[in-house]
Structures are given as structure tokens and as C-alpha cells.
C-alpha positions in Angstrom: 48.4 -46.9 9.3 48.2 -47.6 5.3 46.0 -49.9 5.9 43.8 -47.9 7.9 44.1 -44.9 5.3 43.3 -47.9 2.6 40.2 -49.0 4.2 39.3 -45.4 4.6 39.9 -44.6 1.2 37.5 -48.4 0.0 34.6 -46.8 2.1 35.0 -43.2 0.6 34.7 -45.1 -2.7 31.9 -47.3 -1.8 29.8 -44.4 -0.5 30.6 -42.1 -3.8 28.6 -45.0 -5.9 25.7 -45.0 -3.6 23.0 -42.4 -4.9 20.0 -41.2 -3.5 16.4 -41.6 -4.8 14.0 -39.0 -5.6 11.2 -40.7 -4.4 8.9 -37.7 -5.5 10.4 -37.7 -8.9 9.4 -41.2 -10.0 6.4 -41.4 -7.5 3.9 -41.6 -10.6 5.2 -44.4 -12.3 6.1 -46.4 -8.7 2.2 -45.4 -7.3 0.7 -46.8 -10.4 2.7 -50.5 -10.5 2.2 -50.6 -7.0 -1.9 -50.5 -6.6 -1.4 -52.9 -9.8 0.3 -55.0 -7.5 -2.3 -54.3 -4.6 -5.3 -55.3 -7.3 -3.7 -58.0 -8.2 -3.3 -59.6 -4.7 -7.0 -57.9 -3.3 -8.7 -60.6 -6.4 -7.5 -63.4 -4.8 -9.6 -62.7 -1.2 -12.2 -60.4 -2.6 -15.9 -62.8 -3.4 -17.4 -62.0 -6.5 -20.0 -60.0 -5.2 -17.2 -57.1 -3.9 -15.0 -57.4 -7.5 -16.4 -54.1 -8.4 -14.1 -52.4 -5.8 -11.2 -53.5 -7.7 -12.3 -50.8 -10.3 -12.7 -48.0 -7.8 -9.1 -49.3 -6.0 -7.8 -49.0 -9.7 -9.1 -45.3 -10.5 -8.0 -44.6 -7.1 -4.8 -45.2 -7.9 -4.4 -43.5 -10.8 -6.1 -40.7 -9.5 -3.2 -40.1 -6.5 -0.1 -40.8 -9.3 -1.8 -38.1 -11.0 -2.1 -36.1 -7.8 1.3 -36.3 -7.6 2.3 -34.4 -10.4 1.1 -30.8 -8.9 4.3 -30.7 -6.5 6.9 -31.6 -9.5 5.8 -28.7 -12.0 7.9 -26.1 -9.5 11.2 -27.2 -11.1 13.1 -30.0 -13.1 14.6 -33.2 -11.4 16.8 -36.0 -12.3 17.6 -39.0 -10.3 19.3 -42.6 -11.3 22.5 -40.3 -12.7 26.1 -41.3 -13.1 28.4 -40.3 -10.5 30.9 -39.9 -13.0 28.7 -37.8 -14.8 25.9 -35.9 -13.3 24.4 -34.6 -16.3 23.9 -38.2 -17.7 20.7 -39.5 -16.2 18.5 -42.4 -16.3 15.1 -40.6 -15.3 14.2 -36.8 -15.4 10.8 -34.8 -14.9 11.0 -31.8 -16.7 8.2 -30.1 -18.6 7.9 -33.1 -21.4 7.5 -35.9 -18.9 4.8 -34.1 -16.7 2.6 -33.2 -19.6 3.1 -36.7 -21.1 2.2 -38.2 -17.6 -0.4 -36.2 -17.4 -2.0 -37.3 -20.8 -1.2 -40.9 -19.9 -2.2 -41.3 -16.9 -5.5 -39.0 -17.4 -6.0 -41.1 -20.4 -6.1 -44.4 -18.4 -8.5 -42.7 -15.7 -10.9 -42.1 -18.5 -10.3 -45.7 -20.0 -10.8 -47.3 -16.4 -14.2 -45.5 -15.9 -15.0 -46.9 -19.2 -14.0 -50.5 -18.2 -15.8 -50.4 -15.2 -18.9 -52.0 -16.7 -17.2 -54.2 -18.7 -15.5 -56.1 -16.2 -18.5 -56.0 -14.0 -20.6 -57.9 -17.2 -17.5 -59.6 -20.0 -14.6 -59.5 -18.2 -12.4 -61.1 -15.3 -12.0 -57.7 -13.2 -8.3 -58.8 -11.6 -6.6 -59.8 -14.1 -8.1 -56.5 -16.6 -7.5 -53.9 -13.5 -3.6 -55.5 -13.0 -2.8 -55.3 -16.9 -4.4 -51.5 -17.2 -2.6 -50.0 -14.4 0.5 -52.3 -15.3 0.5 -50.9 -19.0 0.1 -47.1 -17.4 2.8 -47.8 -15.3 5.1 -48.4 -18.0 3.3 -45.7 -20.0 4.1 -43.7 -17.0 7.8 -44.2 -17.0 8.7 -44.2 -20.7 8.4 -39.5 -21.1 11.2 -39.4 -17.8 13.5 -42.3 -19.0 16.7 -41.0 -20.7 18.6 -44.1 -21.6 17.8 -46.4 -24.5 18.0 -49.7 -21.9 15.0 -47.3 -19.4 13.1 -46.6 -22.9 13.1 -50.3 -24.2 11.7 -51.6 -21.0 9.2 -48.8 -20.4 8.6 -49.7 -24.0 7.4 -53.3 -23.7 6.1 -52.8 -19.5 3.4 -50.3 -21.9 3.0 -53.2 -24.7 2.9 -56.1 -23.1 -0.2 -56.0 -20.7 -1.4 -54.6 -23.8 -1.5 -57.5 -25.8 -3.0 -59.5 -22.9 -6.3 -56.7 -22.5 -6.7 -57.1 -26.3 -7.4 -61.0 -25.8 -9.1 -60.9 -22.4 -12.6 -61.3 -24.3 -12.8 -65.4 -23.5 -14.1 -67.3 -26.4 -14.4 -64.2 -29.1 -12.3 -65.6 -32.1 -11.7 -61.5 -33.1 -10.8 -60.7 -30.0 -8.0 -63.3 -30.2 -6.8 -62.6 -33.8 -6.6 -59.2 -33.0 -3.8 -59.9 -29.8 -1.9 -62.4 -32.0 -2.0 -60.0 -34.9 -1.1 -56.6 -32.4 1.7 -59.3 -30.5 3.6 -60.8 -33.8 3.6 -57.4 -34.9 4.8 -55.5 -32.1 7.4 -58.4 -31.3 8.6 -57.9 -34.8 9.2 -53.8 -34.3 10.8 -54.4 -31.4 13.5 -56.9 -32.3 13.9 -54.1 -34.9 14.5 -51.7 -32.2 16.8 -53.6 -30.3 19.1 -54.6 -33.1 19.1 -50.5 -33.9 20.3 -50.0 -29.8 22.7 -52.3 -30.1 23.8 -50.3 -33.1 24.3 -47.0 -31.8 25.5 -48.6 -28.7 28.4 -50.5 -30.4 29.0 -46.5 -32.5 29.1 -44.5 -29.3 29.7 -47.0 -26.5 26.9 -45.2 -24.3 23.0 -45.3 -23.6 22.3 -42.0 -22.2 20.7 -40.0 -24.2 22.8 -37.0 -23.9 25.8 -38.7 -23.8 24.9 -40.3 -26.8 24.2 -37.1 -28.5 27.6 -35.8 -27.6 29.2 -38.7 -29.3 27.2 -38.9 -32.6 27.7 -35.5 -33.2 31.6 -36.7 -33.6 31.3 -40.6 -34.5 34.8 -42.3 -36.6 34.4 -42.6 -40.5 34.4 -46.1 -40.2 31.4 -46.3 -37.8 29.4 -43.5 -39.5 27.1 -46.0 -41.6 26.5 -48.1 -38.1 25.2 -45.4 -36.9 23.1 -44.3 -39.3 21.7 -47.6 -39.5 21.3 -47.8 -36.2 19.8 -44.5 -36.2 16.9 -46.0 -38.8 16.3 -49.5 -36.8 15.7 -47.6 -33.3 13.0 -45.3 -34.6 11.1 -48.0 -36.3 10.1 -49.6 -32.9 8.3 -46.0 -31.8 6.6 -45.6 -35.5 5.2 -49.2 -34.4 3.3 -47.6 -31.5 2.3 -44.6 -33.2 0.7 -46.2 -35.9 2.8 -44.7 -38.6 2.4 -46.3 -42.6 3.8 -49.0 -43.0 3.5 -50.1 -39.2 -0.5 -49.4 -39.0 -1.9 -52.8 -40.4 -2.8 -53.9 -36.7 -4.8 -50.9 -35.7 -8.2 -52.0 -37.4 -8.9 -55.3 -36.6 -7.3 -54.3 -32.8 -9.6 -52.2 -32.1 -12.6 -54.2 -33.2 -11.8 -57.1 -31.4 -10.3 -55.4 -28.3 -12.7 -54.4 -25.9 -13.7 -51.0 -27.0 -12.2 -49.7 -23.5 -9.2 -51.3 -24.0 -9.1 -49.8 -27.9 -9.7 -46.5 -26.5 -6.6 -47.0 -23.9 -4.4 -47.9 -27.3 -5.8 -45.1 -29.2 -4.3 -42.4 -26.7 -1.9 -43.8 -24.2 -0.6 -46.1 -26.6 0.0 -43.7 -29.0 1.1 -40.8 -26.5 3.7 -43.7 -25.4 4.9 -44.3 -29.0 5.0 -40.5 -30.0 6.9 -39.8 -26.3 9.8 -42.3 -27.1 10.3 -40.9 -30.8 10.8 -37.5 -29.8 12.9 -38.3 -27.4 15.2 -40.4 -29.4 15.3 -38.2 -32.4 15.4 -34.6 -30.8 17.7 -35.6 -27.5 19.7 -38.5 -28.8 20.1 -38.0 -32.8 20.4 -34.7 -33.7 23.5 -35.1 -35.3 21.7 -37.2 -37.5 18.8 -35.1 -38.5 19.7 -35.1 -42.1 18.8 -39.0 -41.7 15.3 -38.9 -39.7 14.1 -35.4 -40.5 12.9 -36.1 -44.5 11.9 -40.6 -43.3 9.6 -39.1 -40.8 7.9 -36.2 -43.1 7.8 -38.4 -45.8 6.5 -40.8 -43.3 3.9 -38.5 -42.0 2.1 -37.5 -45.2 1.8 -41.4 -46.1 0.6 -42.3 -42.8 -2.6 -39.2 -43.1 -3.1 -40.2 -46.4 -3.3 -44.0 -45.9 -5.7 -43.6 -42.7 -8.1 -40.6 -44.1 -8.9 -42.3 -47.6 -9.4 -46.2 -45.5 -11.7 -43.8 -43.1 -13.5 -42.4 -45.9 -14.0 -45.4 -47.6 -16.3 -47.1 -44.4 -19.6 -48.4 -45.1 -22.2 -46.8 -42.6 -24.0 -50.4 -42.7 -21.1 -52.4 -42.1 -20.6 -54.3 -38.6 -17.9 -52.1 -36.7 -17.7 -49.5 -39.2 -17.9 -46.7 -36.0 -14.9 -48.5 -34.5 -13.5 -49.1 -37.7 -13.5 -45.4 -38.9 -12.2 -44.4 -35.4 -9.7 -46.7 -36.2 -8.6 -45.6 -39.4 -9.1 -41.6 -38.7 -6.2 -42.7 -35.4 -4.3 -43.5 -38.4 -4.8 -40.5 -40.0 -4.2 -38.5 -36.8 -1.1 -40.0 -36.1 0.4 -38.3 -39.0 -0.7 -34.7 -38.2 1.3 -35.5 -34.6 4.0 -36.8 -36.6 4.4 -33.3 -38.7 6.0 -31.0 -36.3 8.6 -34.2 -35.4 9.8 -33.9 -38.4 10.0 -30.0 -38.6 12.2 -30.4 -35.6 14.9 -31.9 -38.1 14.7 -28.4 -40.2 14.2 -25.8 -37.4 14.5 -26.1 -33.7 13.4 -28.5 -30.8 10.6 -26.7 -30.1 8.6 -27.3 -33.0 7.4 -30.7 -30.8 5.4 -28.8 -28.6 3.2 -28.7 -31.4 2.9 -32.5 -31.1 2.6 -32.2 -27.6 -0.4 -29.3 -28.1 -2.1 -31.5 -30.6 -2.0 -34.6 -28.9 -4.0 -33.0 -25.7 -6.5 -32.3 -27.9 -6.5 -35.3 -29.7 -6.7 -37.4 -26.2 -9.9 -35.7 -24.5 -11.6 -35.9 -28.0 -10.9 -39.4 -28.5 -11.6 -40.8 -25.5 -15.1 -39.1 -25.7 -15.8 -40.7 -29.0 -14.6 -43.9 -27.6 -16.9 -43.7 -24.3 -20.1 -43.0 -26.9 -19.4 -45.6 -29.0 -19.0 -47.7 -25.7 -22.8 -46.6 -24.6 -24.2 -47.2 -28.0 -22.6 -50.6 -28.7 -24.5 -52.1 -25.3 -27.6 -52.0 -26.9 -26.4 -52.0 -30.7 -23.2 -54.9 -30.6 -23.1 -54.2 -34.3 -21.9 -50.6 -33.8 -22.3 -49.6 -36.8 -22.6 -45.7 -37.8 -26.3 -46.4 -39.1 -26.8 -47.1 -35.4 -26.4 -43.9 -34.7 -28.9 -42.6 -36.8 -31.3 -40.8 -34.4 -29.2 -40.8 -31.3 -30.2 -37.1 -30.7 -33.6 -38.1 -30.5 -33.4 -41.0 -27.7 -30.1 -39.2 -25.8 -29.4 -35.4 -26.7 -26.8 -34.7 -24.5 -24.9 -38.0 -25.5 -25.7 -36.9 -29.1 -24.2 -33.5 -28.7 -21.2 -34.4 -26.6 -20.3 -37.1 -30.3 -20.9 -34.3 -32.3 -18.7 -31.7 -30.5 -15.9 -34.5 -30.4 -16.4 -35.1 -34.0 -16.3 -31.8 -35.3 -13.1 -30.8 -32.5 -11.5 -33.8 -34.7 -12.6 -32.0 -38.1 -11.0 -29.0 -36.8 -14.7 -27.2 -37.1 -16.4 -24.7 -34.8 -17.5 -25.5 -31.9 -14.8 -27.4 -31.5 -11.9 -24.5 -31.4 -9.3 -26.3 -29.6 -9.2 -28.9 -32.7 -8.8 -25.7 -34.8 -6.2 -24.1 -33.4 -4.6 -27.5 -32.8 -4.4 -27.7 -36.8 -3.7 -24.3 -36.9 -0.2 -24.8 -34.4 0.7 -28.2 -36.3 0.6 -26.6 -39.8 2.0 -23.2 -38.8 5.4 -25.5 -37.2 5.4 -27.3 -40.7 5.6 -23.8 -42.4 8.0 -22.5 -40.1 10.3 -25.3 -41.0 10.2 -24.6 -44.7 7.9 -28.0 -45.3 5.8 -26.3 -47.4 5.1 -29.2 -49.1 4.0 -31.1 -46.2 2.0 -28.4 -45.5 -0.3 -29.1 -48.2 -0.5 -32.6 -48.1 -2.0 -32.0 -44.4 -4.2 -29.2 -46.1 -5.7 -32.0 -48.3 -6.0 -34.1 -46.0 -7.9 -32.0 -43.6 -10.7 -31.5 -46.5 -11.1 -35.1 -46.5 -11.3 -35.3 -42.6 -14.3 -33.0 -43.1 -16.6 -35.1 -45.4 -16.3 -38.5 -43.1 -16.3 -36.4 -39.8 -19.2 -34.2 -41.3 -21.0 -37.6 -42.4 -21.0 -38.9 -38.8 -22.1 -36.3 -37.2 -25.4 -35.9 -39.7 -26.5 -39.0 -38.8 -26.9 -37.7 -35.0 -29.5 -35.6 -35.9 -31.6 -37.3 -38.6 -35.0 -38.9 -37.5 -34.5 -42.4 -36.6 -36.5 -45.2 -38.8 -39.8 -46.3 -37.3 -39.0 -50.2 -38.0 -34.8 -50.0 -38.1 -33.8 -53.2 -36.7 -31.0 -55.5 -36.7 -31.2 -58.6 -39.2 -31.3 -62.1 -37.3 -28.4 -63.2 -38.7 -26.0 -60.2 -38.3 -27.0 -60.2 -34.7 -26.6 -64.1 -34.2 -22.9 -63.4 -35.4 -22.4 -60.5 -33.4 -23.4 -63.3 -29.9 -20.7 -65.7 -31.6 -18.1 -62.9 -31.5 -19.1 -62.4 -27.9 -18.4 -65.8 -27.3 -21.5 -68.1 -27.8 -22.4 -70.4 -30.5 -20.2 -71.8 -33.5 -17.9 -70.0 -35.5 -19.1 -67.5 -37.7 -18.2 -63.6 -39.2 -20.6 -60.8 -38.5 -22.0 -59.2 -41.9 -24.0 -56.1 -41.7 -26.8 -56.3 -43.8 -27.7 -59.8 -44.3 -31.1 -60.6 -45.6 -33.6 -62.3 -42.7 -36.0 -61.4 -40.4 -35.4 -58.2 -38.5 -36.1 -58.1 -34.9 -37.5 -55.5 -32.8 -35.2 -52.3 -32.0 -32.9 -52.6 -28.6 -34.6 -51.2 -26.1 -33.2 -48.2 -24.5 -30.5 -49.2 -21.6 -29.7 -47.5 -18.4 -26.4 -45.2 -18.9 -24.1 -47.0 -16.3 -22.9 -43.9 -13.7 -18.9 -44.7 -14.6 -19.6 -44.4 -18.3 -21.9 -41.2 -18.0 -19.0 -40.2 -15.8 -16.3 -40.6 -18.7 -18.6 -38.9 -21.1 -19.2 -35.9 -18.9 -15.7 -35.1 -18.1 -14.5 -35.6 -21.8 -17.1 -33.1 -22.6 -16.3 -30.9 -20.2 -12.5 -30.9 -21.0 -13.5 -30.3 -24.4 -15.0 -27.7 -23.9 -12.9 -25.8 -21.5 -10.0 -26.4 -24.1 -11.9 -24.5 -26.4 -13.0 -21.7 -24.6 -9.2 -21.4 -23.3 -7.0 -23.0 -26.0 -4.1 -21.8 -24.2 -4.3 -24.3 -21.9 -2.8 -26.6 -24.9 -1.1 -24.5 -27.4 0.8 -23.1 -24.0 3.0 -26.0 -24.8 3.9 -25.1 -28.3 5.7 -22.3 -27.6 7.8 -22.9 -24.5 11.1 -25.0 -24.4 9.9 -28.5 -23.1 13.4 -29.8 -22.3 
């Protein structure tokens, strides 16, 4: 008889540690790794003449993960939770993870139509389509994780197929600096990071986010300065990803050698995945220690739209890249308006984030449209330089106006109201939080947005040069950098024989596809900016 009411008691125990999934719940992230999977296996059968399925099979894919976030917006959910403590979970979907899986997995949509020609012409389609969709799954994961272990690995399952789509050009020597200057970089940040877990681990003897929260809030004496530290070291991992000064000095030369796809995918999903984890780790997990992040990360936010506004005012229109380059550097610059509310958080309340969360909808459609114009322009100008744009208006008005509108939405200029109001939402948050200062720092750095922004967009509309060319030798270096030919650096505007001017090419239906519904977005967030700034004043935890 006892050891029948033993037994009974072993299985009672057994059963109380076996949890349920919500298969709905984490059905975006799972959706996503699984057609990467289903890509990945399909390349092996498929001949070359059927790769271009891959593509659709890819955008597919993240087409239904996004579909699946219509039936999760009814309520929030939590699964992967102690059973000693039901409030302690490892992944929950509540209004921050759906709009951040909505930005993510849009913005890798968007970047996949913008790939599509690229690995139809430069790239090997299998293993491209099975790093995007595996980054994006990770991407995916990182806004509903709530333990530091869940964060670190969505963390590097984002980064790590990352590094791989920045080197996928074969035999471009920038292409291959830029993923061994984006990998050693990001390696270092991360080892940061981790040392920082173990940290606040070894302080509060948890990894739940809550959990930890509780404890920091009442940490021993003699472990105070552990945590603090530990409270530093975790947060520089996310700055990494956001591109925050002094963690920026990859974002450049990555996105010139990356394939300008692939630099768009970093420029919004990336960051979206960097700006996700920090506000999660400083808003649910430190708050205790908001006297510690709250002045780093406002001091951290005027440096990092300083640094990247005066570097994006400082590009040569002639010089090779300098379109990629100044979208590079204005990221840079953009990263620190995002940045600004974070930090108000630490004065005033958690809601001051949905201000990041406003701006960075705005920021994504915008800069993915750039990013799919620069794409068109650069297959008949490789140089991509912003003289190449001179005249665009005149050979493709539509493409010409959809730049401009993206440009000035980024300036924060009529027509482009959503980027207004954006501005508006970020600086009124740093107001609100007594950051006056901070406040005018951004306001400076707004008027020099305008000039470079402003300078751009000019060169649309000016009539293009009867005999603008390309030198001989700027465009000889530009083939090497595509993989032909010896060794050698592009330079815009060396002396020689100019050729005739590209002929006009065919706008490929996937990339007139990414334009079109960037434009559209645009738009429609400007004529109802609600649709964004909606998110700045609600709770989103």
C-alpha cells in the first residue's frame, strides 16, 4: 500500500513538471526556422534552372509567420514558465513582441523581394534564402524571450547567419573584410555580454527577467558592485547591434561590402533586434538599477547622433559608395534618436519606449525604400555614388519620387508626416523625462539631418549631364570588387577615358515590388500617423 501511494505520488510529480506548448504563441519564430530548413533541403534536388522558387518558398514563408500574428493580438500569452512560478516565463507575446515581430519579419519580406534578383545573378540562392530566414527566425524570437539564456541565443541565431550573408559575395575582397570586421566585432560584444549574464546571475541566482527584477531591487551590500557591473557588461552586447558610439565602427564598410539587400536586412531587423533586447533588459530586468543605465544610455544617445550625422554630412557625392555610405552613417545617426526615449524610461515611466517602438516603424518602411532604390540604381551604376543619382527623375519619376519621399520622411519634412511626428513623439518623451538637455542635442542634430537629406534629394531633380559617364578606371575597380580581375580599390573620380552612360535596365518585378509597397506604407503612415504613434501611448508590457 505505501508503495503504491509512493508510486502515485512519483507520477503526480512527474506530470506537475510536464508543461504544455502554445504552439500558436511561438508559431512565428517556429514557421520561419522551419521553411529555412525546407530551403535548405529543396537546394539540394532543385536544377539550377528552378532555384528561383527558393525565393518565392522563402517570402512564402515569411509571409504565413506573419500571418500568424492576426490571431495573437486578442490577448497576451506566455508559455515555457516555471511550474514553481507561473509568472516567470521563458517566452511571452504581448503587445512588444507582436509589433517587434511584425517589424522584423515585415522587414525581412521586404529584404527577400530585394534579394530576389541577386541571387538569381551574384549569389548562391540556398545557402542566402537559409541564412535570411535563419537570421529572421532568431530575429523572430529575441522581442517574446524573457530570460537572459532565451535572449543570448536569439541574440547570436539573429547575428550569426548575418555574418555569413555579409561574405556570400564570392571573390569580392570588401565583401569579405566587411564579415570579418562585423564577426571580430560582434564576437567581441558578445563575450562582453555573457561575462555581464554571468554577473547578474551570480548577484541574483536567476535568469528570468522578472524574477530578476525582483531580486535587484533588494541585492546584499557585498554583491551590489557585481551587479552593477554586471548591469554595464549585459547592455553593451545590445548597443553592439544598435549601432550605438563607440560600437558603430562596423556599420560603414558592412554595408558597402554586404550585398546592399543584405545591408538593408541589418539596417532594420538588425537594429530592431538590438534595440528589442535593450529595452527589455533595462526596463523589465534592471530597473532597480536605472540610476546606472538611465544617464550611460542618454549620454550614449547624443554621442551616437552626433558621431553618425557629422560622418553623414561629411560624404563626397563623387565618391564610390557614398549613397551606401551616407545611408550608413545617417543609421548611425538614427540609432540615437531610437535610443532617446530608452533612456527617458530611466527618469519617467516604462512607457516612454513606445516612442522607440513608434519611431522605429517609421524608420523601417523608410529605410528599406531607400535601400530598394539604391538597389535599382546600383545595377546599372556599381559605383553608387549620389552623383549617380543626378537626373533620376528624368529617366524614372516614380522611382525618383518614391527616394525623395523616403528622404525627406527621414528629414522629418513634409510630405513625409509620419517622420515628423515620429520626431515630434521621440523629443516630446525626452521632455517629459526632464532631458531637456538631450532634447537639444537631438534639436541640433535634426538641422544637420536636413542639409545632407535635403542635398540628396536635389540631385533627383536636377537635369542629368549630356556626357556623365563613369571613368575606366573607377569602373574596372568596381568589376574587381565584384569579383573579377586583380586586387585593386575603387576611387571615384579617377582621371581616364570615360565610357558611354549605362544604359537604362529593366526594373526586375520583385524589386519594383519592394519599392511599391515601401512607398505605399509610407505613405499610408502619413496620412494616418496613428497607425505608429498608437504605440507610444499605450502600455506595451
Amino acid at each position: 500500500m505505501t508503495v503504491a501511494v509512493a508510486s502515485a505520488a512519483s507520477v503526480s510529480g512527474a506530470a506537475s513538471v510536464v508543461q504544455s506548448v502554445d504552439w500558436l504563441a511561438i508559431a512565428p519564430p517556429v514557421i520561419t526556422a522551419s521553411v529555412a530548413l525546407i530551403v535548405l533541403v529543396a537546394d539540394l534536388f532543385l536544377p539550377r534552372r528552378h532555384k528561383p522558387l527558393l525565393g518565392w518558398l522563402s517570402v512564402a514563408g515569411l509571409a504565413a509567420a506573419l500571418a500568424c500574428l492576426a490571431p495573437l493580438h486578442k490577448s497576451a500569452r506566455s508559455t515555457f514558465c516555471l511550474t514553481t512560478n507561473p509568472e516567470a516565463c521563458s517566452y511571452t507575446v504581448d503587445r512588444f513582441t507582436l509589433v517587434i515581430q511584425l517589424l522584423v519579419l515585415g522587414g525581412a519580406l521586404l529584404a527577400a523581394l530585394l534579394s530576389m534578383t541577386e541571387t538569381e545573378e551574384k549569389l548562391p540562392a540556398g545557402e542566402f534564402w537559409f541564412l535570411l530566414l535563419s537570421s529572421a527566425a532568431g530575429a523572430a524570437l529575441l522581442p517574446a524571450s524573457r530570460d537572459l539564456a532565451t535572449l543570448v541565443v536569439a541574440l547570436e541565431v539573429a547575428s550569426l547567419p548575418a555574418f555569413a550573408l555579409v561574405g556570400l559575395k564570392q571573390g569580392n575582397r570588401l565583401s569579405s573584410e566587411a564579415a570579418l570586421k562585423f564577426f571580430l566585432s560582434s564576437v567581441t560584444a558578445t563575450a562582453v555580454m555573457l561575462l555581464g549574464v554571468s554577473f547578474v546571475y551570480a548577484a541574483t541566482g536567476t535568469l528570468h527577467l522578472t524574477e530578476i527584477a525582483n531580486r535587484l531591487a533588494d541585492v546584499p551590500y557585498q554583491l551590489d558592485t557585481l551587479a552593477q557591473t554586471g548591469v554595464a557588461l549585459t547592455l553593451v552586447g545590445f548597443a553592439f547591434k544598435t549601432a550605438a558610439v563607440p560600437f558603430h565602427f562596423w556599420v560603414p564598410d558592412t554595408y558597402v561590402g554586404a550585398p546592399l539587400p543584405v545591408a538593408a536586412y541589418l539596417s532594420v531587423v538588425g537594429k530592431a533586434v538590438g534595440f528589442s533586447g535593450l529595452i527589455l533588459v533595462a526596463v523589465i530586468a534592471f530597473p532597480a538599477y536605472a540610476d546606472v543605465w538611465g544617464p550611460a544610455i542618454a549620454v550614449v544617445a547624443a554621442l551616437t547622433m552626433t558621431v553618425g550625422n557629422v560622418a553623414a554630412l561629411r560624404q563626397s557625392a563623387t565618391r564610390a559608395y557614398s549613397a551606401v555610405r551616407l545611408l550608413a552613417w545617417s543609421s548611425v545617426g538614427q540609432a540615437g534618436y531610437l535610443l532617446t526615449p530608452v533612456a527617458a524610461a530611466a527618469y519617467s515611466s516604462d512607457a516612454q519606449v513606445g516612442a522607440t517602438v513608434a519611431y522605429a516603424l517609421m524608420y523601417a518602411v523608410v529605410n528599406l525604400g531607400a535601400f530598394a532604390v539604391a538597389s535599382l540604381v546600383a545595377r546599372s551604376r556599381p559605383l553608387n555614388r549620389i552623383a549617380d543619382y543626378r537626373g533620376l527623375y528624368a529617366e524614372r519619376p516614380l522611382v525618383a519620387l518614391s527616394l525623395g519621399f523616403f528622404l525627406l520622411c527621414l528629414a522629418g519634412l513634409p510630405p513625409g508626416i509620419i517622420g515628423l511626428f515620429a520626431k515630434v513623439t521621440v523629443f516630446s518623451a525626452t521632455v517629459d523625462a526632464g532631458l531637456g538637455w538631450l532634447a537639444v542635442v537631438m534639436a541640433f542634430n535634426v538641422v544637420i539631418a536636413l542639409y545632407y537629406y535635403l542635398r540628396w534629394t536635389a540631385v533627383l531633380f536636377r537635369a542629368p549631364e549630356a556626357a556623365e559617364a563613369e571613368p575606366e578606371p573607377a569602373l574596372a575597380a568596381a568589376r574587381v570588387a565584384e569579383g573579377g580581375g586583380a586586387q585593386a580599390d575603387p576611387v571615384a573620380g579617377a582621371a581616364g577615358v570615360l565610357t558611354a552612360r549605362p544604359a537604362r535596365l529593366a526594373v526586375p518585378l520583385p524589386l519594383a515590388l519592394a519599392i511599391a509597397l515601401t512607398a505605399l506604407a509610407g505613405i499610408a503612415l502619413s496620412v494616418m500617423p496613428q497607425i505608429a504613434l498608437h504605440f507610444a501611448s499605450i502600455s506595451l508590457f
